[in-house]
N, C-alpha and C positions, 0 to 999 in steps of 0.2 A: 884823113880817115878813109875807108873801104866805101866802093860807089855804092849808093843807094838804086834798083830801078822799079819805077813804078810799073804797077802789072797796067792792061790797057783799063781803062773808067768802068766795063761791064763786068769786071772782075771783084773790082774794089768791095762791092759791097757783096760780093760772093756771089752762085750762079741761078739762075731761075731757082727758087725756093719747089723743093719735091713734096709731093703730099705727105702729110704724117711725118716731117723731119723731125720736127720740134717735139711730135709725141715720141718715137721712137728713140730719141736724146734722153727723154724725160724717163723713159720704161727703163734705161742702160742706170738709171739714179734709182729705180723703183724697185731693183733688184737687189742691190746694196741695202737697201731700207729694210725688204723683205727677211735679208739674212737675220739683219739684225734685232728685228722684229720675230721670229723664230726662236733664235738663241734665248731671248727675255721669256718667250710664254713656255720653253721647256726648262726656266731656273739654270739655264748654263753663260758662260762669259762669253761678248759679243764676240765676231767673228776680229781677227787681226787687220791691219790696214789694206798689205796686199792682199788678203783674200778677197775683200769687197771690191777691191782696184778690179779684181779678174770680174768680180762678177757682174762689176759694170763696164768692162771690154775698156777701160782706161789705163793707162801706164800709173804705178805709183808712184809717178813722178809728177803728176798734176792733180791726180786724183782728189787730192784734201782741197785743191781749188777749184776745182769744178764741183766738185760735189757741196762745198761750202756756197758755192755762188747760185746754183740751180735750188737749194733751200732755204739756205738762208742760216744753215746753223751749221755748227762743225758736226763728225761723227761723236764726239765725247758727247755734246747736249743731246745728240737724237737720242743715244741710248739712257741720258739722265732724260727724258721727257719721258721716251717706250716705257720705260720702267715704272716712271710715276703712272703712265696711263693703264699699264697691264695690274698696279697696284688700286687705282682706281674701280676696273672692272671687279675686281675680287670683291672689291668691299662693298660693290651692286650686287653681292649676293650674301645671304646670310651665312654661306654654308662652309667661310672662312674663317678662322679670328685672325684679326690684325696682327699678329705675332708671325701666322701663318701664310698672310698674304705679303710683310715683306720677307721673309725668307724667299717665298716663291718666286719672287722676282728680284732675285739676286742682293739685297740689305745684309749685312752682318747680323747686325740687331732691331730691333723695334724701335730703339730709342732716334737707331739712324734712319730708319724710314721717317719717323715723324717729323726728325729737322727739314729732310727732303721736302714733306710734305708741307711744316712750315712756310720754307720759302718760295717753293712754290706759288701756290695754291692759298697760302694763308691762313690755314686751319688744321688742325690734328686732323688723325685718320677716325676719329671716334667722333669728330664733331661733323666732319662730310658726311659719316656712314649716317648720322640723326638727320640729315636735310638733304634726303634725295635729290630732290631737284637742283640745289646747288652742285652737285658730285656728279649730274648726268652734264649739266652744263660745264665743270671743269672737260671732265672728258673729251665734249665734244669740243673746248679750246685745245686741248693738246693733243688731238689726233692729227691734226696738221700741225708742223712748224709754221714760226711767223713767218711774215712776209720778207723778202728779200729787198734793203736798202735800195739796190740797184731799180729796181723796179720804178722809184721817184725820178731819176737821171731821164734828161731828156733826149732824142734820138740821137744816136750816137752817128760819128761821122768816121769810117773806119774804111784802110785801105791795107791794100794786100799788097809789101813791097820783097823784092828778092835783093839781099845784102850780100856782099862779097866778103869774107872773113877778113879781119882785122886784129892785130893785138890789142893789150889792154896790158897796163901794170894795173895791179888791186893788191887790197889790203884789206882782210877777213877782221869785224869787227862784230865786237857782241854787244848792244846794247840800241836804245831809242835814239830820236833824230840827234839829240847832243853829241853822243858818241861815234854815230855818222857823221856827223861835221867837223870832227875833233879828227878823224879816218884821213875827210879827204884834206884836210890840214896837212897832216902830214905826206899825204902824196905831193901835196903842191909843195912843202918845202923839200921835200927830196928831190923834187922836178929840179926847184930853183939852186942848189948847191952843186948841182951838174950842170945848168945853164940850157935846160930843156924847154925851159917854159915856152918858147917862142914857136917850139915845136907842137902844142898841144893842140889836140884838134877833134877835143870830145871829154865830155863827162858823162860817164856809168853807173849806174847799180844794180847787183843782183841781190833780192829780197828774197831769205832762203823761208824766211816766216812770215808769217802775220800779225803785226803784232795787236790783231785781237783778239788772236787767240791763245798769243804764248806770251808769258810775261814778257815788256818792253825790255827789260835788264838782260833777258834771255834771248834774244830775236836776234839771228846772224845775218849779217848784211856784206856783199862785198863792195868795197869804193874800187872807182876804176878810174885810170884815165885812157886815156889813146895819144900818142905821140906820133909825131911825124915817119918815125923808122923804128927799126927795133932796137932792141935795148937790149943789154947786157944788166942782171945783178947780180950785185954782189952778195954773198950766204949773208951777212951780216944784217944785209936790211930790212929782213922781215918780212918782204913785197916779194910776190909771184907775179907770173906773166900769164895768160888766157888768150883764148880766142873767143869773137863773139863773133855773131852773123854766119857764112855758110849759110845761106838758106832762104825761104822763103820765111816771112811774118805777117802779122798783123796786127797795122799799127794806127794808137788812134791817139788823140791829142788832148791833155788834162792842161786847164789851165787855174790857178788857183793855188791854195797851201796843198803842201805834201798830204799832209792826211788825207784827202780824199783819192786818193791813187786806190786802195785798195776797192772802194764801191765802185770806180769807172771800170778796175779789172773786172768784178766780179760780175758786173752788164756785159763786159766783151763775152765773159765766159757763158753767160745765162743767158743772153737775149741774142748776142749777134751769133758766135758759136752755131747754137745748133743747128738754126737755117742756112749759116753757108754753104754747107757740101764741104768742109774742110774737116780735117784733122788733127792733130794736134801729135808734135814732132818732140823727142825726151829732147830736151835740151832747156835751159833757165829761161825764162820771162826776164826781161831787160828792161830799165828805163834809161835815156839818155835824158840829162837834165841841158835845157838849151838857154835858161839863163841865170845870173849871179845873185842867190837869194840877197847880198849884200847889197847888190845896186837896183834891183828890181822890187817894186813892190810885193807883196807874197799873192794878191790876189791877181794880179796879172804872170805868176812864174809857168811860164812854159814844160811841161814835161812830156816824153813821146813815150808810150807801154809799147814794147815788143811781146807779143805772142807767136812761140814759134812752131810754125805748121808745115806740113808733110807735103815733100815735094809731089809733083805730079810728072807723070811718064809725058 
């Protein structure tokens, strides 16, 4: 595989922390909020993905993950929350009907505000409007998103390493860990029917989803492996070839089941992120898995998160 080199120890955890990083990080998310928070109190459709990407100065290429990790929610919940809360405000005033209040804030009909407002909140819009006090106190829950998972994760232990490009054979699969397992199945027997195996010298994934937020069935994931040299395919196999690395990252170490990959990302994203003085490079987030879920217990499986970040002069 392509050499790994560690930056020196004063880097690893990124450089003397600058005043106001972290706030500054957080205004680039406050902006995206703003749009969308705008769009709902004038009754129009929230702003598109890239427009919020620009207006929080992020690539749409990471954007839904920072922005999911620094919240705690995707873009679709904030504007299913805004809406409920700008419906909320309306019905703190007499000078609305319910009919009028979810039109206002984007509902088809009345009957679909109220399911909103159901699950929610747990009560019709007519039974909030009769108990003030319950209807100030929603409000004041949904004006913030909850709290971000990541936030429980204890101090993270992250280093800043520069990778030499390397290939990869992968195979593009759509579905939850089963059919990621089923992926890299098949890369290992197509390794072993050419007599490659002995050549391998890494396991990959690129996670193009979340799958919290997009149905598991639906979640594209690519398997990878790395062989000693490169490879030739043939059209018939299905398998493409990549490059990973080129670059600077930042990488930190999840030990335990797969599912929790996503909370340890979304702390690099949220907590280490903004005080480094780093930036964030287009190119996929990577995991190399370092050992055999088959032979390893799941609570000791090793995996390394690459985050990939923008070289320096």
């Amino acid at each position: 595989m392509s050499s790994v080199k560690e930056h020196p120890a004063s880097e690893r955890s990124g450089p003397a922390l600058k005043t106001g990083t972290r706030d500054a990080h957080q205004r680039r998310i406050d902006r995206a909020v703003a749009l969308i928070e705008q769009a709902i109190a004038r009754g129009e459709e929230p702003p598109e993905l890239h427009r919020l990407a620009e207006a929080a100065s992020f690539s749409p290429f990471h954007f839904h993950r920072v922005y999911r990790a620094m919240t705690g929610e995707t873009t679709g919940q904030t504007v299913a929350r805004l809406r409920l809360l700008q419906g909320l405000r309306l019905l703190a005033s007499a000078e609305r009907s319910i009919t009028e209040a979810a039109l206002a804030v984007g509902y088809q009909t009345p009957q679909a505000f109220t399911r909103a407002f159901r699950q929610s909140v747990g009560g019709t819009p007519s039974e909030l409007r009769a108990e003030p006090e319950r209807l100030w106190r929603e409000i004041e829950r949904l004006s913030l998103p909850a709290a971000s998972a990541s936030d429980e994760l204890p101090p993270l232990r992250v280093e800043v390493v520069s990778i030499d490009p390397f290939q990869v054979v992968a195979l593009r699969v759509t579905g939850a860990y089963p059919e990621q397992n089923q992926g890299f199945g098949r890369l290992f027997g197509w390794a072993a029917e050419r007599g490659l195996l002995d050549s391998l010298s890494g396991l990959f994934g690129v996670p193009w989803d979340d799958r919290r937020d997009v149905p598991p069935q639906a979640c594209a994931f690519d398997c990878m492996i790395a062989l000693g040299a490169p490879v030739q395919l043939d059209a018939g196999d299905g398998l493409h070839t990549m490059r990973l690395g080129g670059g600077r990252y930042a990488r930190v170490r999840h030990v335990g089941a797969f599912d929790g990959l996503e909370a340890l990302t979304d702390a690099l994203l949220a907590r280490w992120l903004p005080d480094s003085g780093e930036s964030l490079r287009d190119a996929p987030l990577h995991h190399e898995y370092l050992d055999d879920p088959d032979e390893v217990p799941q609570a000791l499986l090793r995996t390394d998160i690459y985050l990939p970040l923008q070289d320096r002069d």
